[in-house]
KELOTOR-693571 format. One record per residue: x, y, z of N, C-alpha, C, O, CB in turn; residue in one letter. Coordinates in nm, 4 decimals, m for minus. Each point is the difference from the previous one (the first is absolute). Glycine has a CB too. Layout:
      nc1      nc2      nc3     cac1     cac2     cac3      cc1      cc2      cc3      oc1      oc2      oc3     cbc1     cbc2     cbc3 type
        X        Y        Z        X        Y        Z        X        Y        Z        X        Y        Z        X        Y        Z    A
...
END
This chain:
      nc1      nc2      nc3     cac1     cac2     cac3      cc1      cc2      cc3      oc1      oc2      oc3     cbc1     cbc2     cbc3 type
   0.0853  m0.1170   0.0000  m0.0853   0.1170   0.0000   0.0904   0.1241   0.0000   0.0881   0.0210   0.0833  m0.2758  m0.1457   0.0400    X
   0.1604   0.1928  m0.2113   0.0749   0.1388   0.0026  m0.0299   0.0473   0.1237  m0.1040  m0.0141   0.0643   0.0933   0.0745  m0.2983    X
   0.1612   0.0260   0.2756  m0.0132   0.1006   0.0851  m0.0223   0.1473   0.0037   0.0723   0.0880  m0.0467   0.0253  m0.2470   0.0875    X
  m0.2505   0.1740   0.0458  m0.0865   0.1048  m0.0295   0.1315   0.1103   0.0336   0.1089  m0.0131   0.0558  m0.4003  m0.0916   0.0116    X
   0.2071   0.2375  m0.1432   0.0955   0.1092  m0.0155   0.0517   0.0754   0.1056   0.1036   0.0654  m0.0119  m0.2032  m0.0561  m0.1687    X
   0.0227  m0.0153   0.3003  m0.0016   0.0703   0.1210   0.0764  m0.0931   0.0841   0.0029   0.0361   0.1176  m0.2217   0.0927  m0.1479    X
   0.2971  m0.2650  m0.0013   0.1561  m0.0271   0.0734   0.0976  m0.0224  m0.0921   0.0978  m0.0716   0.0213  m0.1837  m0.0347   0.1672    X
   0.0627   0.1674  m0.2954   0.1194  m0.0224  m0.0852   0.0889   0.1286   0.0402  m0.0341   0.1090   0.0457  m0.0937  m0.2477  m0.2572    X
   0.2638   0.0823   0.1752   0.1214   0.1362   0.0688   0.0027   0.1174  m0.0591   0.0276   0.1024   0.0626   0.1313  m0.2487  m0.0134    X
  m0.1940   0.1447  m0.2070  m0.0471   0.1277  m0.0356  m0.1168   0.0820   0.0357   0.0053   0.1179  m0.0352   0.1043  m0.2058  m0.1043    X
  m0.2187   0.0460   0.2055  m0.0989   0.0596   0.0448   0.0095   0.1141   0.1143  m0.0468   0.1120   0.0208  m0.0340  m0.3222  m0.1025    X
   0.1898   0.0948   0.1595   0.0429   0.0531   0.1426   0.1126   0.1331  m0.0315   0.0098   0.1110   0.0522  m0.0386  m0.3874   0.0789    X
   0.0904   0.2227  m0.2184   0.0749   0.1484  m0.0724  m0.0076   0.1105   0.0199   0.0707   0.0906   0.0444  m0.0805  m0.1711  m0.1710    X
  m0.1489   0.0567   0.0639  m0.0486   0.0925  m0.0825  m0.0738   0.1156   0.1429   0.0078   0.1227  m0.0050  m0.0544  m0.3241  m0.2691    X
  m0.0179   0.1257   0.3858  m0.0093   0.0313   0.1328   0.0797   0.0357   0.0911  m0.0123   0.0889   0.0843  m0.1047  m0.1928  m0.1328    X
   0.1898   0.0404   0.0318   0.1236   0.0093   0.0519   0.1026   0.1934  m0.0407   0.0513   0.0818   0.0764  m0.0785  m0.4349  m0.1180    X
   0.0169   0.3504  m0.0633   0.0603   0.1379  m0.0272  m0.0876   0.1079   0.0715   0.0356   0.0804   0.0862   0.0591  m0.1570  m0.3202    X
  m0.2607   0.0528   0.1578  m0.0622   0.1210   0.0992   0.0045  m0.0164   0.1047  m0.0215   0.1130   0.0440  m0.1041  m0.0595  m0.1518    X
   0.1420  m0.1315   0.2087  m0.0015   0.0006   0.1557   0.1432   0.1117   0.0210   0.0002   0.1055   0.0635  m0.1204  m0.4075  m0.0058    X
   0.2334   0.2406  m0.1315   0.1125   0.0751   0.0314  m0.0255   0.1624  m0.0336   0.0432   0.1025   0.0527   0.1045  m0.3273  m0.1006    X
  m0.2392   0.1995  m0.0660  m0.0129   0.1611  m0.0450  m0.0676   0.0818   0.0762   0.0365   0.1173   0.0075  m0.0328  m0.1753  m0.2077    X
  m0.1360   0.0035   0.2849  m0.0945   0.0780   0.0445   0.0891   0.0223   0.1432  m0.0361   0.0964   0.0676  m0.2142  m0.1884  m0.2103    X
   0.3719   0.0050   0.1985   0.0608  m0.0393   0.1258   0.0723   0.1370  m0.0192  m0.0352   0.1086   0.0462   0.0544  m0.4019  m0.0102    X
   0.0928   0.2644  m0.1164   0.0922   0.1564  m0.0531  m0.0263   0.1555  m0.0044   0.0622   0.1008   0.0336  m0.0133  m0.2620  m0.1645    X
  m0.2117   0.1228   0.0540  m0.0541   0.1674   0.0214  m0.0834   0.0129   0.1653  m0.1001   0.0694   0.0178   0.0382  m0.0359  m0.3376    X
   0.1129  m0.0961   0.4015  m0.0953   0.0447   0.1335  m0.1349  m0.0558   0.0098  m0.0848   0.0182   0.0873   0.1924   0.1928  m0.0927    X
  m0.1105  m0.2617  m0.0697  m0.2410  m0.0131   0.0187   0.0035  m0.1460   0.0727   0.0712  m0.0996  m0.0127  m0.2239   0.2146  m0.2941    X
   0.0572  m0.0848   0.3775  m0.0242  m0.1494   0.0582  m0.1539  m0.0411  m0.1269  m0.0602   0.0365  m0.1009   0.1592   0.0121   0.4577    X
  m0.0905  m0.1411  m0.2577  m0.1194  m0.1014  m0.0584  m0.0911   0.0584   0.0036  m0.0511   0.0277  m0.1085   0.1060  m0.2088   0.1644    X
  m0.1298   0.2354   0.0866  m0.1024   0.0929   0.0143  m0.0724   0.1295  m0.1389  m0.1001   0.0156  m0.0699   0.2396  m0.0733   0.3301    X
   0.0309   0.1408  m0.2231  m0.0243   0.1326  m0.1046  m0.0187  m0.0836  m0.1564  m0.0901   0.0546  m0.0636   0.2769   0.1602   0.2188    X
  m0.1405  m0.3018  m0.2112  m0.0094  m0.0792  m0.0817  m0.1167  m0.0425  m0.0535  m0.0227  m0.0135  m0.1202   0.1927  m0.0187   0.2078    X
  m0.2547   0.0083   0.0154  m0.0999  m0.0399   0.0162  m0.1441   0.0632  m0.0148  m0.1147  m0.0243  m0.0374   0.2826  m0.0734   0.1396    X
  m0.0967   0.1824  m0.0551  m0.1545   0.1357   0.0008   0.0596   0.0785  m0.0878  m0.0735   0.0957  m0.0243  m0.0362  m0.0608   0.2778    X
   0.2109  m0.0310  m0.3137  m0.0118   0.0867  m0.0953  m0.0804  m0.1183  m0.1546  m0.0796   0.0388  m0.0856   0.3406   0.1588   0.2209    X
  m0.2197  m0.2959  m0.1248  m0.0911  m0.1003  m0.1400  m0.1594  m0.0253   0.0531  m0.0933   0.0013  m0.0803   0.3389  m0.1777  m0.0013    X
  m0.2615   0.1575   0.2003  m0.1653   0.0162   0.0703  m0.0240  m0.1337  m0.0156  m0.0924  m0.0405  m0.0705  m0.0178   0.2804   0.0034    X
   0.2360  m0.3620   0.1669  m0.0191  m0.0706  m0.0001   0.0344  m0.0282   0.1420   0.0630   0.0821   0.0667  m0.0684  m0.0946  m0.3027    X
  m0.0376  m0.1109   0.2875   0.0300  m0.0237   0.1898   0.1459  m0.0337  m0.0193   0.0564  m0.0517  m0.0964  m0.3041  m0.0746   0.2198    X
   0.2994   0.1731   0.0042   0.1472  m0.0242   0.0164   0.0622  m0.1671   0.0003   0.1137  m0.0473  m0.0006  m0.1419   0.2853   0.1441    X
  m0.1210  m0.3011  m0.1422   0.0602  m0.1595  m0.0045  m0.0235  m0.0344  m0.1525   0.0143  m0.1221  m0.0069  m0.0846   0.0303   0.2732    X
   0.0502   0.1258  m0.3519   0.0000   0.0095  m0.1114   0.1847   0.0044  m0.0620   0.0574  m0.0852  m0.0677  m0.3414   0.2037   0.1102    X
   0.3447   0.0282   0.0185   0.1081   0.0032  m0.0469   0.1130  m0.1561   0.0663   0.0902  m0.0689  m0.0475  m0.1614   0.3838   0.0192    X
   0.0103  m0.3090   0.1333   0.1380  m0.0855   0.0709  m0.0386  m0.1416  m0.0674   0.0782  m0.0877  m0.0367  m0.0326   0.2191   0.3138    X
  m0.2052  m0.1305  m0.2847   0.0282  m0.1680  m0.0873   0.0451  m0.0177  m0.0996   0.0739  m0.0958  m0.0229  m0.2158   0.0343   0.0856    X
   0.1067   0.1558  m0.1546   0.1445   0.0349  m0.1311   0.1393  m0.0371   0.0343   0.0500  m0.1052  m0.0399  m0.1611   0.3175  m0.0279    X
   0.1637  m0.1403   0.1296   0.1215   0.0670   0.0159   0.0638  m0.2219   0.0487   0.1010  m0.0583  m0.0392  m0.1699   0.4669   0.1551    X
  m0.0514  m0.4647  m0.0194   0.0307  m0.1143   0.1336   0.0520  m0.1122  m0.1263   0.0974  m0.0734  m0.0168  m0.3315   0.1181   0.2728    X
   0.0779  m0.0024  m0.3501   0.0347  m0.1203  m0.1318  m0.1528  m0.0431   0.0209  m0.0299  m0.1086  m0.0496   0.3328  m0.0064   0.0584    X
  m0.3760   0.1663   0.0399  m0.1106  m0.1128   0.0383  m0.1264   0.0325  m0.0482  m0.0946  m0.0737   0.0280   0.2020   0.0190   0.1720    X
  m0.1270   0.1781  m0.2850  m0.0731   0.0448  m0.1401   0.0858   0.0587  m0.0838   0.0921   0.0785   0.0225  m0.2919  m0.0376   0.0745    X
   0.1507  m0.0980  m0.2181   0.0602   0.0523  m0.1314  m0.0606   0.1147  m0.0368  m0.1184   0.0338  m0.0021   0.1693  m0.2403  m0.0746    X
   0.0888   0.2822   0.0368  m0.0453   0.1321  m0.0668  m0.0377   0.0085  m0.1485   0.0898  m0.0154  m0.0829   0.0535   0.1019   0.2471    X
  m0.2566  m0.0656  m0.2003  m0.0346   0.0020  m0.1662   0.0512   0.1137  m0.0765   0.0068   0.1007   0.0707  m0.2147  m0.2096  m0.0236    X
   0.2439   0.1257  m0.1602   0.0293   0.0547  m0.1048  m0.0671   0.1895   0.0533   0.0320   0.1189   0.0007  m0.0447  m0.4117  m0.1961    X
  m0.0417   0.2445   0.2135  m0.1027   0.1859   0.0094   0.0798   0.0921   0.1710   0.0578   0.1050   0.0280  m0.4195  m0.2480  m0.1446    X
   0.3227   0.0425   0.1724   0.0730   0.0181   0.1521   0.1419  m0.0151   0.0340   0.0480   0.0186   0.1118  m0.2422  m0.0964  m0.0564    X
   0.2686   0.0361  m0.1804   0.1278   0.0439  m0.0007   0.0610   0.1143  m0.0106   0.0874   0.0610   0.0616  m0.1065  m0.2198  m0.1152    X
  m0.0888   0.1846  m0.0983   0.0110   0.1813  m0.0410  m0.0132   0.0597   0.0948   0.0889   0.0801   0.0289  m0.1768  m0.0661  m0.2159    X
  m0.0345  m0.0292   0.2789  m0.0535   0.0921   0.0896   0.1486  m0.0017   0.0605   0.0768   0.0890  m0.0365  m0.3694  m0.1307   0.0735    X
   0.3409  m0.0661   0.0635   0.0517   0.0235   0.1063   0.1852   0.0985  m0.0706   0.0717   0.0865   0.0503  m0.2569  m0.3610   0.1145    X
   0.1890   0.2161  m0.2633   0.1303   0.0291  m0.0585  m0.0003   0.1619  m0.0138   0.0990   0.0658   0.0319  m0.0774  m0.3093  m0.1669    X
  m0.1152   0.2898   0.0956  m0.0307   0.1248  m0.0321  m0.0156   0.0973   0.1223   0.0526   0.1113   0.0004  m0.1532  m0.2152  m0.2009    X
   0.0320   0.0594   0.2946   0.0040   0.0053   0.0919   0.1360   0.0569   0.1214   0.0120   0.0820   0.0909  m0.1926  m0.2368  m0.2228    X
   0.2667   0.0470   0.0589   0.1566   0.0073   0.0494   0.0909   0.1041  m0.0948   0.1228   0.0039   0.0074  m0.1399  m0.2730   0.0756    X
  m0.0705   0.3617  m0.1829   0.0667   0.0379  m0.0505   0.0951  m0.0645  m0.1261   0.1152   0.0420  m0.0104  m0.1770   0.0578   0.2221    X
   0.0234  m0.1782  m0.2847   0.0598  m0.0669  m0.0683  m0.0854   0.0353  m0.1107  m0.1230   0.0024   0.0039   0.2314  m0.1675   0.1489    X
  m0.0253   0.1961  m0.2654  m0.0984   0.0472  m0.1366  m0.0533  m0.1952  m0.0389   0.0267  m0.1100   0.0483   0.1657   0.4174  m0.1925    X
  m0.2817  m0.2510   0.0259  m0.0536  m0.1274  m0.0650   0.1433  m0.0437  m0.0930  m0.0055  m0.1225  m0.0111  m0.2981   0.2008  m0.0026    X
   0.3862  m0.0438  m0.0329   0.1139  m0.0566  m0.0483   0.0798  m0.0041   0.0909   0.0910  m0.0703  m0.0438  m0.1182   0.1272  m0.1473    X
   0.0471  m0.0325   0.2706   0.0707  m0.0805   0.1626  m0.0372  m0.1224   0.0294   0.0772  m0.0887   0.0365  m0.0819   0.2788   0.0784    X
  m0.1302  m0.2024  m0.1312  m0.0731  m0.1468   0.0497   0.0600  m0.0987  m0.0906   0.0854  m0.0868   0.0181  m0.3253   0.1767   0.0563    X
   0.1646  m0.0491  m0.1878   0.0424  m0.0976  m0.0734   0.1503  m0.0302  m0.0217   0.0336  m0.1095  m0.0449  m0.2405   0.1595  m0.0415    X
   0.3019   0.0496   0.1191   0.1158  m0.0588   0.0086   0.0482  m0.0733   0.1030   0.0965  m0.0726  m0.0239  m0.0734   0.2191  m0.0970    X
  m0.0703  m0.1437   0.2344  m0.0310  m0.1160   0.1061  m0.0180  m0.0823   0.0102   0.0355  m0.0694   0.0952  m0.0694   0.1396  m0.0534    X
  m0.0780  m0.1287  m0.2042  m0.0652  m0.0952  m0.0104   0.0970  m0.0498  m0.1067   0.0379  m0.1154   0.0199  m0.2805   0.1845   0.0659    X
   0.2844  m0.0181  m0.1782   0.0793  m0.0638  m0.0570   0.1586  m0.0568   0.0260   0.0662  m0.0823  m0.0633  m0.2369   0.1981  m0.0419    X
   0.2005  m0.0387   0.2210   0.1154  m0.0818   0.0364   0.0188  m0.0771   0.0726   0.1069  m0.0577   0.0202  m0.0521   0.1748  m0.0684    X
  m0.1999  m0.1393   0.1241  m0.0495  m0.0939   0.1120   0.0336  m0.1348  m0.1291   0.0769  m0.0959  m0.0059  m0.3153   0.2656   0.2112    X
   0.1441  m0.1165  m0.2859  m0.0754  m0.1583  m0.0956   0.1163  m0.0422  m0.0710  m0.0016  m0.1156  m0.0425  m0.2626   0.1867  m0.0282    X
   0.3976   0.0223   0.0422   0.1609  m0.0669  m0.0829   0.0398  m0.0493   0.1197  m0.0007  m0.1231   0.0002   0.1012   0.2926  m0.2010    X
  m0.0526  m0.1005   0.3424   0.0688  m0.0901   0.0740  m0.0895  m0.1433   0.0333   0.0476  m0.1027   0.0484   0.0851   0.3243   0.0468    X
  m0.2967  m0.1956  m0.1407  m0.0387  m0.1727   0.0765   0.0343  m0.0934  m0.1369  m0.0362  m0.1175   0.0065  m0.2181   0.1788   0.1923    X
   0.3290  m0.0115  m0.3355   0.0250  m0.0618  m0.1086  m0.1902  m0.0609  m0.0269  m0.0227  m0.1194  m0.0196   0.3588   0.0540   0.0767    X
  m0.4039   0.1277  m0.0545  m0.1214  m0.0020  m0.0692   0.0621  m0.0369  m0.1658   0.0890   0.0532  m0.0663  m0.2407   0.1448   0.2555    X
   0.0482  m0.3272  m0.2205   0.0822  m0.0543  m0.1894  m0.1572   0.0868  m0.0425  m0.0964   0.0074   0.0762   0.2760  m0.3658  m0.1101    X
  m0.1730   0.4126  m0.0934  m0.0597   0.0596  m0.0654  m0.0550  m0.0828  m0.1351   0.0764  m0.0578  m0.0773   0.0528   0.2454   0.2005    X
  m0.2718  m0.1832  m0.1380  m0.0489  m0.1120  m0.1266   0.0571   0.0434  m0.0706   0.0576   0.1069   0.0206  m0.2516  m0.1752  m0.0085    X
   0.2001   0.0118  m0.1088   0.0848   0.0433  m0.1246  m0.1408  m0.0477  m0.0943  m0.0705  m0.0903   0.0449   0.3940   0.0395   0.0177    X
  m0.3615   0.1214  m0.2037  m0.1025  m0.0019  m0.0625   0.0481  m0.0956  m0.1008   0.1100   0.0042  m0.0553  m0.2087   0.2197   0.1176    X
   0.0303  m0.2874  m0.0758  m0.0015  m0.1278  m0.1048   0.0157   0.0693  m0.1203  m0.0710   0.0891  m0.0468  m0.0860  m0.2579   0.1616    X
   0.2712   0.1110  m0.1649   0.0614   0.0713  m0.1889  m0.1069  m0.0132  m0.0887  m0.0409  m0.1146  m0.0188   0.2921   0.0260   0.0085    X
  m0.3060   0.1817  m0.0488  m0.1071  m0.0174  m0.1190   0.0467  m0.0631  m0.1302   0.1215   0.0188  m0.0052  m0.2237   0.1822   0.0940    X
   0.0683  m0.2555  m0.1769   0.0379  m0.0975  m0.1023  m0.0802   0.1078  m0.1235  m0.1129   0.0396   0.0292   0.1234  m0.3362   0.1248    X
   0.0344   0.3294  m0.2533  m0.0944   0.0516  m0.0950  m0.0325  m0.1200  m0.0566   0.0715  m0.0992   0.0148   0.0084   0.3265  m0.0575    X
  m0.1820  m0.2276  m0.0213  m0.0350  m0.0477  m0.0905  m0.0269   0.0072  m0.1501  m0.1095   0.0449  m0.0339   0.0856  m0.0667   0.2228    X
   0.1006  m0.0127  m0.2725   0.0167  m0.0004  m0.1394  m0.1087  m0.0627  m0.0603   0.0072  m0.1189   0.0309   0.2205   0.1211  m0.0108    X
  m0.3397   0.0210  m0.1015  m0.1125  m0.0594  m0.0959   0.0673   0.0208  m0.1318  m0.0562  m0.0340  m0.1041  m0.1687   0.0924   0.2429    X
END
């Protein structure tokens, strides 16, 4: 059975940086918290591992931390090269000659 995304080591990464980030600029969990208008156990179960953060609530929180939208995603992309994520490769098209 694959391993769901929320214990894979890139996930935690990816949590892992904003904790350090939101840690660095001073904010606790709390101010964190009420500033997205979410309960403070919200952030720490993120942060613990013990809810996954979705795609939308990343932005939020990343943004949040001050991190532009091409910050994130550069987060995300160097999270997903160091976990050596293999990339499909698209099946070669064949023309066809009549």
């Amino acid at each position: 059975m694959p391993l769901k995304t929320i214990y894979q080591q890139a996930y935690r990464t990816v949590i892992q940086t904003l904790r350090e980030r939101r840690e660095a600029l001073g904010i606790t969990q709390k101010t964190l918290s009420q500033h997205l208008g979410w309960p403070q156990q919200t952030v720490s179960a993120i942060e613990a591992g013990a809810r996954r953060l979705d795609l939308l609530e990343f932005v939020k929180v990343a943004s949040a931390l001050g991190l532009s939208a091409q910050e994130a995603a550069a987060l995300l992309q160097t999270t997903w090269r160091e976990g050596k994520v293999k990339q499909i490769q698209a099946p070669s098209r064949r023309t066809q000659s009549q």
